[in-house]
Backbone as a chain_set.jsonl record, in Angstrom:
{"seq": "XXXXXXXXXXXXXXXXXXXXXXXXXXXXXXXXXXXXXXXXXXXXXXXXXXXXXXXXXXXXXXXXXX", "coords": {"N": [[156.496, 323.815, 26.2], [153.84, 324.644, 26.817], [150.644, 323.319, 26.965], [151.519, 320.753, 26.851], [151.105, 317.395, 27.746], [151.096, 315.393, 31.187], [151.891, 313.446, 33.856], [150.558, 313.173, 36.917], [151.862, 313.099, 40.402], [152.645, 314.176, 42.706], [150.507, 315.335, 44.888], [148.518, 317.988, 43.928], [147.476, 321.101, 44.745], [145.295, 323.555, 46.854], [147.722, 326.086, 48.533], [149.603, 323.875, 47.796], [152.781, 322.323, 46.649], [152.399, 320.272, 44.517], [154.117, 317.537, 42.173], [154.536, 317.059, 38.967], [154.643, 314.252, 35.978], [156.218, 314.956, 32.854], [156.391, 314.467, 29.503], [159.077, 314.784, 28.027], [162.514, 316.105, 25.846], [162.866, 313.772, 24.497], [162.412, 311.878, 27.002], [161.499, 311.358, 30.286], [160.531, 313.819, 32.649], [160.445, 315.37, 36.276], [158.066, 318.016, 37.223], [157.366, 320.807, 38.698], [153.874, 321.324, 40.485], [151.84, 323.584, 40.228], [148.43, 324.003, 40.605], [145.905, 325.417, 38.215], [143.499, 327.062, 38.375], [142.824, 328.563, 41.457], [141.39, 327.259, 43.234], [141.554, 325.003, 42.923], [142.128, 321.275, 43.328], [144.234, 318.526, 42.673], [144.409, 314.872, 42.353], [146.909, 312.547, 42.928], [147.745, 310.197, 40.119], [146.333, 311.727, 38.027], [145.385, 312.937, 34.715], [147.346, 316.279, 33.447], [147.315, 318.873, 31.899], [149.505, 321.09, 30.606], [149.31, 324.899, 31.15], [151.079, 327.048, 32.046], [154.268, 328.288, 32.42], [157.063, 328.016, 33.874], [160.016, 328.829, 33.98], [163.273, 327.023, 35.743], [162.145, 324.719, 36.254], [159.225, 324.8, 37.011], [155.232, 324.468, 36.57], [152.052, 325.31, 35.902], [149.023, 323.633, 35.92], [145.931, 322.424, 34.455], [143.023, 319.976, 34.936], [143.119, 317.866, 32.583], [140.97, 316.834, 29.666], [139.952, 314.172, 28.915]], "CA": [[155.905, 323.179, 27.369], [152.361, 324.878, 27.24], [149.85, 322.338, 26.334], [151.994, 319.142, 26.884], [150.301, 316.3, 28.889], [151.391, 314.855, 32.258], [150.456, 312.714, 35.1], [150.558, 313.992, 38.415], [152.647, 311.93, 40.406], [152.203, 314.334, 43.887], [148.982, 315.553, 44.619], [148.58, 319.183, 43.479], [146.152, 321.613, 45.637], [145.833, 325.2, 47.168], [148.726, 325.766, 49.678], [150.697, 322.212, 47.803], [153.486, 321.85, 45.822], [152.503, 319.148, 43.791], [154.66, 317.287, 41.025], [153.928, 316.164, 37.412], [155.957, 314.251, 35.224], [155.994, 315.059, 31.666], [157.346, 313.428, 28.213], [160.559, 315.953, 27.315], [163.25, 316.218, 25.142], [163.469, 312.086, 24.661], [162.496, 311.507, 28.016], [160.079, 311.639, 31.361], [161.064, 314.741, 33.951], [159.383, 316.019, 37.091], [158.576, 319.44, 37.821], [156.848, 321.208, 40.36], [153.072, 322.18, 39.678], [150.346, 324.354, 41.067], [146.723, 324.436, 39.639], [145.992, 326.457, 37.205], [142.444, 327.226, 39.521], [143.442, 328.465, 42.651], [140.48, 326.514, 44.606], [141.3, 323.207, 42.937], [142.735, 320.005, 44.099], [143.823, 317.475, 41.462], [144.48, 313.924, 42.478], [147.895, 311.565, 42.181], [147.386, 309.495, 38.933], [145.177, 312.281, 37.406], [146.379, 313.5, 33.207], [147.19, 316.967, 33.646], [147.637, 320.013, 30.478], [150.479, 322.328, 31.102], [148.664, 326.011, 31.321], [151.704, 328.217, 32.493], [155.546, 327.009, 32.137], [158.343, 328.991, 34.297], [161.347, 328.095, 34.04], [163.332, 325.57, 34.767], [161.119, 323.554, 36.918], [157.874, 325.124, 37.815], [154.125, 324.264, 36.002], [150.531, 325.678, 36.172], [147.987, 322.959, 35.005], [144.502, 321.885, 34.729], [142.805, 318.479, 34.496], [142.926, 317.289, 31.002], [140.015, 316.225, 29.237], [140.253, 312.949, 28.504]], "C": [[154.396, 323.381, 27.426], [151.787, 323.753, 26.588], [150.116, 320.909, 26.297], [151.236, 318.415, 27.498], [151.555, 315.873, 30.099], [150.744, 313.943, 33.245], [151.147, 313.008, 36.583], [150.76, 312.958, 39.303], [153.18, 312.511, 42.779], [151.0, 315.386, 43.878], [149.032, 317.187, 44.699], [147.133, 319.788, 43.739], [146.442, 323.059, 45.662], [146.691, 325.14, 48.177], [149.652, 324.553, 49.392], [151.213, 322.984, 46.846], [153.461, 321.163, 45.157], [153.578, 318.635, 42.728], [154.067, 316.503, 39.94], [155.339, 315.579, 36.906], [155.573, 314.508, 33.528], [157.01, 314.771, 30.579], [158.551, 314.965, 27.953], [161.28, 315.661, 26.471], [163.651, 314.061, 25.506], [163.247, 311.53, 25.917], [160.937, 312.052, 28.835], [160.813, 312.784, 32.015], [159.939, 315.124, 34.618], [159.312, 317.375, 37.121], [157.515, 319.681, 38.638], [155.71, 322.201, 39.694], [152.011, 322.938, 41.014], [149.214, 324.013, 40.302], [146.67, 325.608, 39.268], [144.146, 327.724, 38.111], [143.131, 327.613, 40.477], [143.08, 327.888, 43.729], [140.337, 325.105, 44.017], [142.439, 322.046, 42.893], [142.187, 319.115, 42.946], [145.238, 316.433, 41.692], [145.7, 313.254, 42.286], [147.339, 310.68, 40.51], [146.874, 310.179, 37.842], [146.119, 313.016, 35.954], [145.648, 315.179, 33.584], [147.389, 317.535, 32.45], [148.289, 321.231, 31.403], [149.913, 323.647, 30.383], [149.762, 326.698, 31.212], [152.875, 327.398, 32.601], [156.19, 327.887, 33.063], [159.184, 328.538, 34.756], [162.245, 328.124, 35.375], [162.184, 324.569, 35.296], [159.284, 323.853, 37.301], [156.484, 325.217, 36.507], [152.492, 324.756, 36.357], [149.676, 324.904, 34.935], [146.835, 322.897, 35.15], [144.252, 320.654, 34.222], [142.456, 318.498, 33.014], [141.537, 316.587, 30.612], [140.059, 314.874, 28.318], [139.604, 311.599, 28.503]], "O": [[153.68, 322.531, 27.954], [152.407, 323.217, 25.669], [149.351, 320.032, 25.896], [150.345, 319.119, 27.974], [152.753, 316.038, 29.874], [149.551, 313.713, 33.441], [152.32, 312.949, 36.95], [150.067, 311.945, 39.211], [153.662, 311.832, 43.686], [150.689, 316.107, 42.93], [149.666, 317.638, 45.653], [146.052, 319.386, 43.307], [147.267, 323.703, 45.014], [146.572, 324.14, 48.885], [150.382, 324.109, 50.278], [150.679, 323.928, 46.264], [154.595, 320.967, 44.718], [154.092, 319.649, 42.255], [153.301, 315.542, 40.016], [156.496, 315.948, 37.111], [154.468, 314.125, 33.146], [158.23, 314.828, 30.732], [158.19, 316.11, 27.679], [160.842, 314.639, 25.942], [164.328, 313.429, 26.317], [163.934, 310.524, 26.095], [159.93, 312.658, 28.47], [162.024, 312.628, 31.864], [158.814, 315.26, 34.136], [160.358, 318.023, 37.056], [156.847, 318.814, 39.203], [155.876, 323.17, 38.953], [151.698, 322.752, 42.19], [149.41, 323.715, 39.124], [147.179, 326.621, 39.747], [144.072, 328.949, 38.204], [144.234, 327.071, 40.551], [143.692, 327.786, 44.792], [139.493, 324.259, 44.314], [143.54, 322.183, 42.36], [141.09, 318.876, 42.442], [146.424, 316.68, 41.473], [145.837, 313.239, 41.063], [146.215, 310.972, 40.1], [146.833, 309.612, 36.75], [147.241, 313.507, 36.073], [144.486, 315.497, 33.836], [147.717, 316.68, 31.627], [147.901, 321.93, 32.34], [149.962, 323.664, 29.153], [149.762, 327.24, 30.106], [152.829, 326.184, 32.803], [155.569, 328.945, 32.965], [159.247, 327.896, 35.804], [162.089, 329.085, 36.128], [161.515, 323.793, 34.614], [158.44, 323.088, 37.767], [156.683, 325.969, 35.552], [151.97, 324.243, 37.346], [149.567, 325.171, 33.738], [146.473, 323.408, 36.209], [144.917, 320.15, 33.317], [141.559, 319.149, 32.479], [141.091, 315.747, 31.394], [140.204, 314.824, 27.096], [140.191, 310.632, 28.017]]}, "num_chains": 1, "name": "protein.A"}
């Protein structure tokens, strides 16, 4: 999971829950991300990089450079 891409699909802040979805095993799934920052706020639509994985559902990302 570390390093995969995603696109952020609810908006992911300090104090949010946000969700990403990301390409998986043959497929799209959501999971449930934080920022990898703890003072930053990153956008619906925005390509995220999976930082921190913990299983099964939960993600720590930052905005992708892209």
């Amino acid at each position: 999971m570390i390093g995969r891409q995603g696109r952020v699909t609810g908006k992911i802040g300090p104090e949010l829950v946000g969700e990403v979805m990301i390409p998986i095993r043959g497929g799209v799934e959501a999971f449930y991300a934080h920022p990898s920052v703890a003072d930053e706020e990153i956008a619906v639509g925005s390509i995220v990089v999976v930082v921190e994985y913990f299983p099964p559902r939960t993600v720590y990302v930052a905005k992708a450079l892209v």
